[in-house]
C-alpha positions in Angstrom: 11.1 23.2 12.2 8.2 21.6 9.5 8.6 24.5 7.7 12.3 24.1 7.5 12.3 20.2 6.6 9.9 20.8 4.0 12.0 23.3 2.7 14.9 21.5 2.5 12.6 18.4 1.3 11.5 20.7 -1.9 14.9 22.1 -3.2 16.1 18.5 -2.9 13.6 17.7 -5.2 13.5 21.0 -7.5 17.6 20.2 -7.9 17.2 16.3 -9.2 14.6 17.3 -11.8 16.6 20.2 -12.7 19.7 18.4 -13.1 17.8 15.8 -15.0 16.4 18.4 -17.2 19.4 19.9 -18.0 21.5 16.4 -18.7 18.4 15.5 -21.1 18.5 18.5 -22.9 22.3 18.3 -23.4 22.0 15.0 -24.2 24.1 13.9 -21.3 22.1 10.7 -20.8 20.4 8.9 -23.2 16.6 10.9 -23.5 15.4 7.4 -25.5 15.6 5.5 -22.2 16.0 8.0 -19.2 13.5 10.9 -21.0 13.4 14.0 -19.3 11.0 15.8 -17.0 10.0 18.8 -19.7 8.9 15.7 -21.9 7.2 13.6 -19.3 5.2 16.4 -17.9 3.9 16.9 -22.0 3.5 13.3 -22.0 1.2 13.3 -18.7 -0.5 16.7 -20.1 -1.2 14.9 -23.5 -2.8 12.3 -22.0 -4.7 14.2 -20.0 -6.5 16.2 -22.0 -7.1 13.2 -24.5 -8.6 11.4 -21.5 -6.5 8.3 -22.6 -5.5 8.7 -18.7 -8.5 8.6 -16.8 -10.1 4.9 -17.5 -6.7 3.6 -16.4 -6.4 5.7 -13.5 -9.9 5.4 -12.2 -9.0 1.3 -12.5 -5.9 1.6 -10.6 -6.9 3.8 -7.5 -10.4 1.4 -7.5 -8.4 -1.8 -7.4 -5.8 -0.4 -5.0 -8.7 1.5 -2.3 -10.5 -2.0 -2.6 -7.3 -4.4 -1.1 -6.5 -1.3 1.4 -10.1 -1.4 2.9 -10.3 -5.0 2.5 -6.7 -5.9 3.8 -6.9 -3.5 6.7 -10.4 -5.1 7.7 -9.6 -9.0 7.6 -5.9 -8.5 8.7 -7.4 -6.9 11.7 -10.1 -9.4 12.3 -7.9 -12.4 12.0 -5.7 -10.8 14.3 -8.7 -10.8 17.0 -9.7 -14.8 15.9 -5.9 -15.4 16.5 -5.7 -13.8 19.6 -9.2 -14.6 21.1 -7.6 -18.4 20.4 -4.4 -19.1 21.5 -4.0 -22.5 20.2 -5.0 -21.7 17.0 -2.4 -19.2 17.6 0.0 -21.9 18.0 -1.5 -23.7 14.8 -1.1 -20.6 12.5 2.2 -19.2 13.9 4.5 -20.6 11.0 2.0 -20.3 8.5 2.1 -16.8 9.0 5.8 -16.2 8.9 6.3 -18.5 6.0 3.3 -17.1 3.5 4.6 -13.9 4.6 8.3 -14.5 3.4 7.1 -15.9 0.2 7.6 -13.8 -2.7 4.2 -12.5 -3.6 4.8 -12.2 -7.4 4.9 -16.0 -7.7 1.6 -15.7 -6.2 -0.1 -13.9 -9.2 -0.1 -16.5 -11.7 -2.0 -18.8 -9.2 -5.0 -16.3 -8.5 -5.5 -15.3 -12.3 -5.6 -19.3 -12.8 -8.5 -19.5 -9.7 -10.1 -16.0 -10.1 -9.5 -15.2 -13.9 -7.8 -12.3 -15.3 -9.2 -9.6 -14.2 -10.6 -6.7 -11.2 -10.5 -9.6 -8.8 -7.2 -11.1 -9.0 -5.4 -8.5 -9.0 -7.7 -7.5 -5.1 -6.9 -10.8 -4.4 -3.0 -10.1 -5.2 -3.5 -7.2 -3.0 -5.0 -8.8 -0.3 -2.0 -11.6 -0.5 0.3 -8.6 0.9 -1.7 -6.1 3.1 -3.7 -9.1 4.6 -0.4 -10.8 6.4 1.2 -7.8 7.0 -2.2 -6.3 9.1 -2.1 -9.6 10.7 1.2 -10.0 12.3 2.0 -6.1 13.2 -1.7 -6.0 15.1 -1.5 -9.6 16.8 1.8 -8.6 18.1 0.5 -5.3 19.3 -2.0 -7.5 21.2 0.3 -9.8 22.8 3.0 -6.3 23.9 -0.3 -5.1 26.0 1.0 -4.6 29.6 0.1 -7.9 31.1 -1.3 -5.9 34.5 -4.1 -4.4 32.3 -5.4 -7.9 31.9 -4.5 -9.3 35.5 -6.8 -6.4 36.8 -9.8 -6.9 35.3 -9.5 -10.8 35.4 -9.3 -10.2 39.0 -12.8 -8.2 39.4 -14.3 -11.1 37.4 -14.0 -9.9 33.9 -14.1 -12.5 31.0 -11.9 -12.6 27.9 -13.9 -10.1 26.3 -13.9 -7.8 28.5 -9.8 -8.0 28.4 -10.5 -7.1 25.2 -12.4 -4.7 24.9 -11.1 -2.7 27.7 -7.4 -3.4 27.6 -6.5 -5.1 24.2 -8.3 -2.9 22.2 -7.9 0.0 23.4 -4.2 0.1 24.0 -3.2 -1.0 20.4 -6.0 1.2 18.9 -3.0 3.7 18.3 -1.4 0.3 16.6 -4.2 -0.5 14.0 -4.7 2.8 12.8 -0.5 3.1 12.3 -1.1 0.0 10.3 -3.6 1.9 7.8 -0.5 4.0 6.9 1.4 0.8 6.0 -0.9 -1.2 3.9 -1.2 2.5 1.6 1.7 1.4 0.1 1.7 -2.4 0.3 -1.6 -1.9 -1.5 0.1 -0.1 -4.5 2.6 -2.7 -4.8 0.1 -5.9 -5.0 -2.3 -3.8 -7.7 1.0 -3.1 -9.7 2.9 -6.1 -9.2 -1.4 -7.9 -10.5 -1.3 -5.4 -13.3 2.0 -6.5 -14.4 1.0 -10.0 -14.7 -2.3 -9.7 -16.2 -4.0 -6.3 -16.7 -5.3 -4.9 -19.6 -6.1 -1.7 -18.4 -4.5 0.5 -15.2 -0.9 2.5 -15.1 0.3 -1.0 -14.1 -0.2 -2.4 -18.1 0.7 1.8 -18.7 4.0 0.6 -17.6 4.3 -2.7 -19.6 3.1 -1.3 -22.4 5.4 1.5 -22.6 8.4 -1.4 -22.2 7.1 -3.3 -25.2 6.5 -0.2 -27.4 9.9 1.3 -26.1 8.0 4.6 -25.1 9.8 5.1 -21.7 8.1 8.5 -21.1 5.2 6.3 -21.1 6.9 4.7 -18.6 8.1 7.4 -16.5 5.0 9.7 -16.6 2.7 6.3 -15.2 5.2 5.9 -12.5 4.9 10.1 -11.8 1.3 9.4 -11.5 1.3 6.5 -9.4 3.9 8.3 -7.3 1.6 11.6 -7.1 -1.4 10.1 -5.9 0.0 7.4 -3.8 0.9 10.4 -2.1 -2.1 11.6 -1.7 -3.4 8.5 -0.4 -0.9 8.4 2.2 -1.2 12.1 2.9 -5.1 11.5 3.3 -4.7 8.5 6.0 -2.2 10.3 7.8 -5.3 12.8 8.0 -7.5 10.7 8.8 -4.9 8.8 11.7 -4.9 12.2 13.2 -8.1 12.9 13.5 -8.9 9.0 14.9 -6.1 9.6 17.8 -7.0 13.2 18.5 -10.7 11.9 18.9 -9.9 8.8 21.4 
């Protein structure tokens, strides 16, 4: 069956960039702004072997494994302060669901005016996404615990920690590490959508850059590479989520 959908997965993909290839070549489409994989894969090559790629690469993947970690962990923990409190649960309930319904992008400008433009406002970009997100989708697995869990052990005397520690958290364990998966790519938007704004370096200003110059294999070969080892991320925590649930 994997073998099958995988199958199916790759020719859908082999067709698309052969059709591309072939309307680029024939000039079909226009090559100055669409491009074409033959010259995109030269374009990645180029700049691979230059090393032109690599410092921009290396700044990307460090700014977007930073606001993953950091997300993950103080989404997670405000979750637990929110729950361990429910009138502060109360308190922060539409705060949450309006910061999380505001458009993130009109966020930047704000943190490279209070953190400068640089590494950290772009994390702290990051963090305006993956931390909210965290928040919300492993609070609510807290609150969807079966209520019976926590009526048994408040009955043999059990205080609030050990509710959570024996029923909360282990029941939406499952939960928080599903969550990793999520802020993968929530993470790659908020260092792209920072890089946009204000970088100077990354395949985020790759991308701007390419705009300005009109070099839009630039373009398209940053967004293969983001695409490529976003992948890999996600293919790496989807690793790691096994081997966390298979262990428990």
């Amino acid at each position: 069956m994997k073998q099958g959908v995988f199958a199916v997965q790759a020719s859908i993909l082999l067709l698309c960039i052969l059709l591309w290839e072939i309307a680029g070549q024939l000039k079909w489409i226009d090559v100055l702004i669409f491009s074409y994989p033959s010259k995109v894969g030269q374009q990645i090559v180029k700049d691979i072997v230059s090393g032109e790629l690599w410092p921009h690469l290396a700044m990307t993947v460090s700014e977007t494994v930073v606001g993953f970690l950091l997300g993950t962990l103080i989404g997670t923990l405000l979750a637990v302060v929110i729950w361990w409190s429910p009138f502060l649960s109360k308190v922060l309930d539409p705060y949450m669901v309006v910061f999380n319904s505001m458009p993130k992008v009109a966020l930047g400008p704000i943190f490279i005016v209070l953190f400068g433009a640089g590494f950290t406002a772009i994390v702290v970009t990051t963090l305006s996404i993956t931390v909210i997100v965290t928040t919300l989708v492993v609070y609510t697995s807290f609150n969807e615990v079966d209520a019976n869990y926590t009526k048994v052990i408040r009955t043999f005397g059990g205080s609030r920690q050990d509710v959570f520690r024996k029923a909360i958290l282990p029941a939406s364990f499952p939960t928080i590490v599903s969550t990793l998966k999520v802020n993968v790519g929530m993470a790659w938007v908020g260092v792209i959508v920072g890089e946009f704004l204000v970088a100077k370096i990354g395949l985020g200003y790759l991308i701007v850059y390419g705009f300005q110059v009109f070099n839009f294999t630039l373009v398209l070969s940053s967004l293969v590479i983001i695409a490529l080892v976003a992948t890999a991320m996600y293919q790496l925590v989807v690793y790691i989520e096994r081997k966390l649930v298979r262990e428990r």
